[in-house]
N, C-alpha and C positions, 0 to 999 in steps of 0.2 A: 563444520563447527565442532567443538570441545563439550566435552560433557557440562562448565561451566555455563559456555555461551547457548546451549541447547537450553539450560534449567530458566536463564534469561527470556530467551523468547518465550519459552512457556510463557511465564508471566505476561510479556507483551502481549499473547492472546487473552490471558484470563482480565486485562484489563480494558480490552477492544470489548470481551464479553460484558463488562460490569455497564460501560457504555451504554450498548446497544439497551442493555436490562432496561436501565436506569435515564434514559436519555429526559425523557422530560421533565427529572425534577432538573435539567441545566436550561431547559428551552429561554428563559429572560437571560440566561448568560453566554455571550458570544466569545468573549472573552476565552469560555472554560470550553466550550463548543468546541474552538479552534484548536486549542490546547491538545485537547482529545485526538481531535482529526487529525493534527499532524505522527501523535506518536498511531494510530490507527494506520493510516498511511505509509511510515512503517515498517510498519507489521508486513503490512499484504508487501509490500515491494520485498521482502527476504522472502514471506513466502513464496514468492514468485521465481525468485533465485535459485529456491532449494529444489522446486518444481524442476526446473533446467536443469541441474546437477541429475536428480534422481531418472528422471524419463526414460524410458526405452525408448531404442530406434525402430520404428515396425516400417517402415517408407523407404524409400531408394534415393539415393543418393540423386541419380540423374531426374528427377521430377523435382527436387527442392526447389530449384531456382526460381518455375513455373508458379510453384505453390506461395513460394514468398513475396513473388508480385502482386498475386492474387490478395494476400494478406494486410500488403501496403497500400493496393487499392482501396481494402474496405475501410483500415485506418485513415484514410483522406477525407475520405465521404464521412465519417464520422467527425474528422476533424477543422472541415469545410462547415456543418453545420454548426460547429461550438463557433466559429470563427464569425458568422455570421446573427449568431445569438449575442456575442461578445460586443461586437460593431453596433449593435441597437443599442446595446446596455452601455457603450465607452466604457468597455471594463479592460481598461489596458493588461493587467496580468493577466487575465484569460484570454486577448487577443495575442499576447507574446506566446504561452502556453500551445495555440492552435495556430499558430501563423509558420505553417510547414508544406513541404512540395516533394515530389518522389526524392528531387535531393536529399534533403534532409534526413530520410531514412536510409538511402544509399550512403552515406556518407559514415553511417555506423553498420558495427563490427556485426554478421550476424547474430552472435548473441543477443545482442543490445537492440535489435528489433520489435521482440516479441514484447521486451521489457516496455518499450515503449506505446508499442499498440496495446499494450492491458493499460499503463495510463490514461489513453486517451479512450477506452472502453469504458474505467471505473470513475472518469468526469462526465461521461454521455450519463449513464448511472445518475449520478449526481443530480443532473441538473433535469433527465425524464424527461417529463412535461413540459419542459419549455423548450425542449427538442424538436418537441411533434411538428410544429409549422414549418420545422426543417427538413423536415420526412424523415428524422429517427425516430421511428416507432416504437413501442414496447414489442412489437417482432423484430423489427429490424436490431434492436439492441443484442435480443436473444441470439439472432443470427450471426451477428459478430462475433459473440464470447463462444458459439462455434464452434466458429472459423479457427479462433487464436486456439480455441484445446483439440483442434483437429489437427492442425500446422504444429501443436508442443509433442503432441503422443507422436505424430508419424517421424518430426526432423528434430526435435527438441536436441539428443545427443549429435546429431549429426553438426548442428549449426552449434554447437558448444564444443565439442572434443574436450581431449585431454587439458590444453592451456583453456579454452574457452569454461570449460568445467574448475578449472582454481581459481580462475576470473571472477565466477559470481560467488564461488565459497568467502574468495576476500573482500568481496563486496558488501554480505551480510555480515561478516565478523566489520568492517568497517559502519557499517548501518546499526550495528549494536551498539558501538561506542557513540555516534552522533545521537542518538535516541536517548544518552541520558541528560541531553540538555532537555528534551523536549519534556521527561519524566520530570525534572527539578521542575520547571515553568507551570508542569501539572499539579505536584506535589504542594505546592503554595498558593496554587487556585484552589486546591480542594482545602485546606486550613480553614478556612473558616466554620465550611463544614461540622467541624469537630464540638461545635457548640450549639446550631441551630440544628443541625439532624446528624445528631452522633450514631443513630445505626448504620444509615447511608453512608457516613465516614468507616465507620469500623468494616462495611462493606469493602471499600473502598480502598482500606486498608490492608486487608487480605484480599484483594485482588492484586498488589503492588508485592504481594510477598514471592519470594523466589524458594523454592523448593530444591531440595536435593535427592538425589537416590536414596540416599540415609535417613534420612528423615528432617536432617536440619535445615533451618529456614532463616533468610535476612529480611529486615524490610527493605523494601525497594529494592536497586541496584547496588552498582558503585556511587549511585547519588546519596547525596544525605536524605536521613529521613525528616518528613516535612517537618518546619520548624517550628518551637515553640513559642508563644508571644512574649515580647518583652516583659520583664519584671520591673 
């Protein structure tokens, strides 16, 4: 990434930050919830990206293969049990979500692996406690996330290389551009804001601001800043 698109995701974090702060005064709003989650969401999928790029290789080449079954097995059994919490709930987009077989991970690029098991680790997350009758525990969860920074530190460069390494740099520069839909959609859930709890807004506000080395600052992105009410 470019020193522009680096001062960007800044922002993306400081606004995952403002979130987490702040979460409950959104709790009656799912609407703004959602909002949130997806540009959160994200966030962690570049930083995950950036992760792969930056890694050292500390592991052997000739043991990766071994290791990365080992990996897609746990991803199963994590992804068995969403599948199965999903089927009680008839919650068809979390049955499409977890409805996968070693195919389906074989069938993507080594890189795109890990990318996927942290997926399906940060919806086991999610959804916790209503895991457990599926036997992911809060150990077992722990053990997963692991497994996946055990398998990034030892093969992370080896299963990325040179191409695999421009691969997920263009992925995040392309995840910056998508994310400013999801800013605008945020940017006009929080409007309202600006009158029943204008500190919260101005919070809000600077958390949305993009920094530079220099010191200057835009609001928001390449998106408009939220808009003002008709006159």
């Amino acid at each position: 990434m470019d020193k522009r698109e680096k001062n960007k995701k800044e922002m993306l974090g400081t606004v995952s930050e403002f979130y987490i702060t702040e979460k409950d005064s959104f709790t009656n709003l799912p609407g703004l919830v959602a909002a949130f989650a997806d540009v959160i969401a994200i966030n962690k999928e570049i930083d995950l990206n950036e992760q792969v790029v930056q890694v050292g290789t500390s592991g052997k080449v000739v043991s990766k293969d071994g290791s990365q079954d080992e990996l897609i097995k746990t991803a199963l059994v994590f992804a068995g049990a969403i599948y199965g919490y999903a089927a009680g709930k008839n919650d068809l987009e979390l049955l499409t979500f977890a409805d996968m077989n070693s195919n389906t991970f074989h069938k993507l690029r080594d890189a795109e692996i890990p990318i996927r098991v942290e997926k399906i680790l940060e919806k086991a997350d999610e959804l916790a406690a209503a895991l457990v009758p599926f036997g992911i525990t809060e150990e077992k969860r722990s053990e997963g996330k692991a497994s996946l920074d055990d398998y990034m530190t030892k093969f992370g460069s080896v299963n990325m290389g040179k191409g695999g390494k421009k691969s997920a740099n263009e992925s995040s520069k392309k995840l910056l551009v998508k994310v400013d839909q999801k800013l605008k959609v945020l940017d006009k859930l929080m409007f309202p804001f600006k009158e029943k709890n204008s500190n919260l807004y101005s919070r809000y506000e600077s958390a949305r601001m993009i920094y530079d080395k220099g010191g200057r600052h835009n609001g928001g992105s390449d998106t408009p800043p939220p808009p003002e009410p008709p006159k």
